[in-house]
Structures are given as C-alpha cells and as structure tokens.
N, C-alpha and C positions, 0 to 999 in steps of 0.2 A: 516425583516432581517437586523442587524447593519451592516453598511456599511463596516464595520472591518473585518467581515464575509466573508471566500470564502466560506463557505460549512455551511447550516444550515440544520440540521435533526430534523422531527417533527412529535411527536405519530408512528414514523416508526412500520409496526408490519411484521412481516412474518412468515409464517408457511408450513409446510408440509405433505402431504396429503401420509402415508405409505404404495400405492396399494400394494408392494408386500408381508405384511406384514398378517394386519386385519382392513386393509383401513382407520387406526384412523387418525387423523391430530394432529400434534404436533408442537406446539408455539415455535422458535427459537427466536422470539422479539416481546416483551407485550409493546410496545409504548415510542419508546426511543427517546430521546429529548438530543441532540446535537449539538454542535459549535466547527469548525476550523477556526481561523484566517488566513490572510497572514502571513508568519514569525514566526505561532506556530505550533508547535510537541506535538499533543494530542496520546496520548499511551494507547490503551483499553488491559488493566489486569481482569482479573479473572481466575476462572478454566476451566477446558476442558467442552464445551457444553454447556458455558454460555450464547453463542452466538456473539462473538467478531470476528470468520470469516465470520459469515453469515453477519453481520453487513456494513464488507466491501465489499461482494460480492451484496450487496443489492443497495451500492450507488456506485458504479463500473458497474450494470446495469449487473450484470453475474445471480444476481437472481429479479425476476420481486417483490415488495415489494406488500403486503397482502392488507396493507393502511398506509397512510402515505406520507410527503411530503419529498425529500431532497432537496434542492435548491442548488445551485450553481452558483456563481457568474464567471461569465467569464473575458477575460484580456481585452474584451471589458466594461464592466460593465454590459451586460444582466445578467439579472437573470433565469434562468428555473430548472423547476423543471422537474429533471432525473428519477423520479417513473412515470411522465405523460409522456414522451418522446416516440414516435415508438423509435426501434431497429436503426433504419439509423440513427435517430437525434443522438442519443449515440451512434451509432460507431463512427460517426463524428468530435465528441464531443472529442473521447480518441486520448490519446498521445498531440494532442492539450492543451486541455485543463485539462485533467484528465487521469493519469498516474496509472496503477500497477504494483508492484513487488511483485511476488507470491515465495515461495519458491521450487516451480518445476517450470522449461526451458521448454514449448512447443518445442520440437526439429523438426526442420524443415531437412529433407533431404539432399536438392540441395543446401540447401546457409549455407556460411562459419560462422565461428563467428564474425568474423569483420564484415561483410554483414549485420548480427545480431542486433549489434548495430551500425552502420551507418546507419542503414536503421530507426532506430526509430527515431536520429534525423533531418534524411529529413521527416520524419509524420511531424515535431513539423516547420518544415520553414526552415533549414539548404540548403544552395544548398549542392552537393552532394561530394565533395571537402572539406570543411568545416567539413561536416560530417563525412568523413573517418578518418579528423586529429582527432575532437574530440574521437571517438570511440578509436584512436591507442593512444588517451593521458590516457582513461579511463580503458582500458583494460593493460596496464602499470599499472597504479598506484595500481590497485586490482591485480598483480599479477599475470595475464594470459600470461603463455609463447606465444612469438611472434610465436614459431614455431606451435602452434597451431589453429592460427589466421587464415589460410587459409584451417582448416579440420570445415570439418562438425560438428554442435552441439551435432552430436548425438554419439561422442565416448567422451565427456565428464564426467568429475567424477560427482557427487553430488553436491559439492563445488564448482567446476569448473562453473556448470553450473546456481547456486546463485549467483556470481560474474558477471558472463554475463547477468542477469538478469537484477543486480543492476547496471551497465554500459549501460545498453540500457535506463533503466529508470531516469539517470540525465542526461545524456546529452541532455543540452536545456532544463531542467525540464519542466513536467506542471506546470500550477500553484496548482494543490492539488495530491499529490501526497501518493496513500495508499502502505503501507510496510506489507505483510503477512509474517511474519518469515523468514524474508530477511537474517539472521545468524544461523540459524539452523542445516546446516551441515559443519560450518566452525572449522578449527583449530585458534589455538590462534591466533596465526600471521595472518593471513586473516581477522581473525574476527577483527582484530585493524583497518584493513584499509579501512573494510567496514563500520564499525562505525565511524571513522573518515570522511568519505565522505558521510553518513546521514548527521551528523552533520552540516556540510554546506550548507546543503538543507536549512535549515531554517534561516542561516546566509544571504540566497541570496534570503529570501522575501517567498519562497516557504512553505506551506501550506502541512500539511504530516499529515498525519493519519493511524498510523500501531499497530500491534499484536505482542507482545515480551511475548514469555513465563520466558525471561532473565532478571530476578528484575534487577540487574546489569546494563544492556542494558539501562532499560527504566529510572533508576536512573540516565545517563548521556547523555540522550538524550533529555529527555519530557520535556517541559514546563509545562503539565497539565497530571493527569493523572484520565482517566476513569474507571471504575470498571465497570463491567456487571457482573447481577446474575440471573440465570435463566431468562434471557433475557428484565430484565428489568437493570435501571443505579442504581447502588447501591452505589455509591461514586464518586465525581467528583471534584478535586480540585489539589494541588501544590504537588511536587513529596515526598516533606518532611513530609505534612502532611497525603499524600495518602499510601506511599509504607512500611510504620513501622506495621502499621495493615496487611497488604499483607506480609511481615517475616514472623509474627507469625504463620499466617494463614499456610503457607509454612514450618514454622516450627514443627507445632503439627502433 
C-alpha cells in the first residue's frame, strides 16, 4: 500500500445469494482494484447496478465482501484490512476513522437534530461543548432553520434530512470519508452549499470516496474519476479525460 494511500481496494468481489427469488447468486463486484489518497476525491460513475453503492457499502463494512482486501490506513498509521475485521473492530473504527453520508437520515426518535450532529462529533474526540458550536456552525451554513434544531429528526423533509446527514459527517471529519448521493433531494440553493462544503473535505487533507449520479457534481468536485461496469473498473483517470465519454453515454 503507497504510503499516499488511506484506502487501498484489492480484487474486492461481492455477491448475492437471491433466496427469495430462485436462489441464484449474482455478482455485484468481479474484482475491483482501487486507491484513495489523503486530500483526493475519487468519484465512482456509471449506470444504475453497476455496482458503485455496493462498492461503498462493502468498505463501509455494511456488506461483508465475497474476497477481497480493502485496507485502510489510519490517523495513527496502522494499516488493517476492514473485509478481515469482526463487526466491533469496524464499529470502532467509524466516525473515527471512517465516516458515511448515505442519502437517507436514520431517524432517531428521542434526540434532537442538533443532538444529531453533536453527537457524531464527540464519536470523532470533540468534548461535548465544542461539539454543539460545531454542529450549530454546520447546520447554519447548510441552511437548517434554528427553530428546528431542537425537534426530532423525524418531522424532517427529504432535503432536510441530507443536509443533517452531511453536517454530522464533517464535522471533525474522518480521515476517508464515503458520500452516497449526498445531493439528491436537494434544491438549487441547497445543493450550492452542500457542494461547497464537500469541497473543503479534501482542501483539509480528507480522503472522500462518493456516488454522484450528477456529471455536473462530479465535474467540480473529483480529482479522479472511477467508472464501474457491471461490477468490474471500466475507466479510471482525470475528470477531463473520464467524464466526455460519460455525456455521450448520458446522451444516446
């Protein structure tokens, strides 16, 4: 693994076994071979079912991988590999050191949105002071009224509840941080300020790995961009030379 490396993936494969279906298994990743830096924004493109959310849920440790290694370098410099880890060692492991933003809010009940995100970062070392300025500076600048900062997540819009997502998951960043359609239910003016605060992820060293069905998005955000095709890497290079073939494709 080059030292440059937070996150190396290797021969990754995963698949699924269809019991309720006619029991076949079907390959969601035929052996994917991938690198995130500190300080780069790789962007996995393709079509629907290529495999780019399983990809993340796979080194996110939400799906257990088939075979396969992903390594991950920590802020101490260990290396381990998250596919051989028990469940502990990776719960351990997130909001420390390995962060997601999903495009659906697990809505909690009894705790507030501000709670919401203060509480992710006291996971990351915050005392708990700290953490509430942060969370009331983040949920500002995304546009969540204050007067809803002490309701429950769960009377939330769609939108509302992306933005509280994406405020629990910078502040204090991991160091790799994966993005699943973090702007997918937003309006314009939202979606500016969530993009503008990606963007910073990787100005302050952080290490991001997300799914943008948005050419647009991933055109002002990537450093690199991935292609996945039927679960294997079908193009992997500079957003200039990756995303002109990805138009067309979008255009026919």
């Amino acid at each position: 693994m080059s030292p440059a490396n937070v996150l190396a993936v290797r021969g990754l494969a995963k698949s699924f076994t269809l019991h309720t279906i006619d029991g076949r298994d079907v390959e969601a990743l035929r052996g994917v071979d991938l690198d995130v830096a500190a300080a780069e924004h790789v962007a996995l493109a393709g079509t629907s079912g290529a495999g780019k959310s399983s990809l993340l849920r796979c080194v996110y440790r939400t799906y257990l991988p088939s075979a396969g290694s992903i390594l991950l370098r920590t802020s101490s410099g260990l290396v381990v590999d998250l596919a051989a880890l028990s469940d502990p060692e990776v719960a351990d492991l997130r909001g420390r050191e390995l962060g997601y933003v999903s495009q659906f809010l697990r809505s909690e009940p009894r705790r507030s949105v501000l709670d919401v995100v203060a509480r992710a970062g006291t996971g990351r070392g915050m005392d708990p002071a700290t953490a509430r300025e942060a969370a009331a500076v983040a949920l500002r600048r995304l546009g969540i009224d204050e007067r809803l900062w002490a309701m429950h997540t769960t009377v939330l819009s769609g939108g509302q509840k992306q933005r509280v997502n994406l405020a629990a998951g910078t502040i204090s960043p991991p160091r790799l941080l994966l993005l699943d359609e973090p702007v997918s239910a937003l309006d314009p003016a939202n979606r500016e300020a969530v993009l503008a605060m990606i963007a910073e992820l990787t100005e302050a060293g952080v290490a991001v790995l997300s799914v943008f069905h948005d050419l647009d998005a991933i055109e002002r955000l990537a450093t690199r961009v991935v292609v996945l095709d039927d679960g294997r890497v079908a193009a992997d290079g500079a957003p200039s030379h990756v995303l002109p073939a990805l138009h067309l494709e979008v255009a026919r």
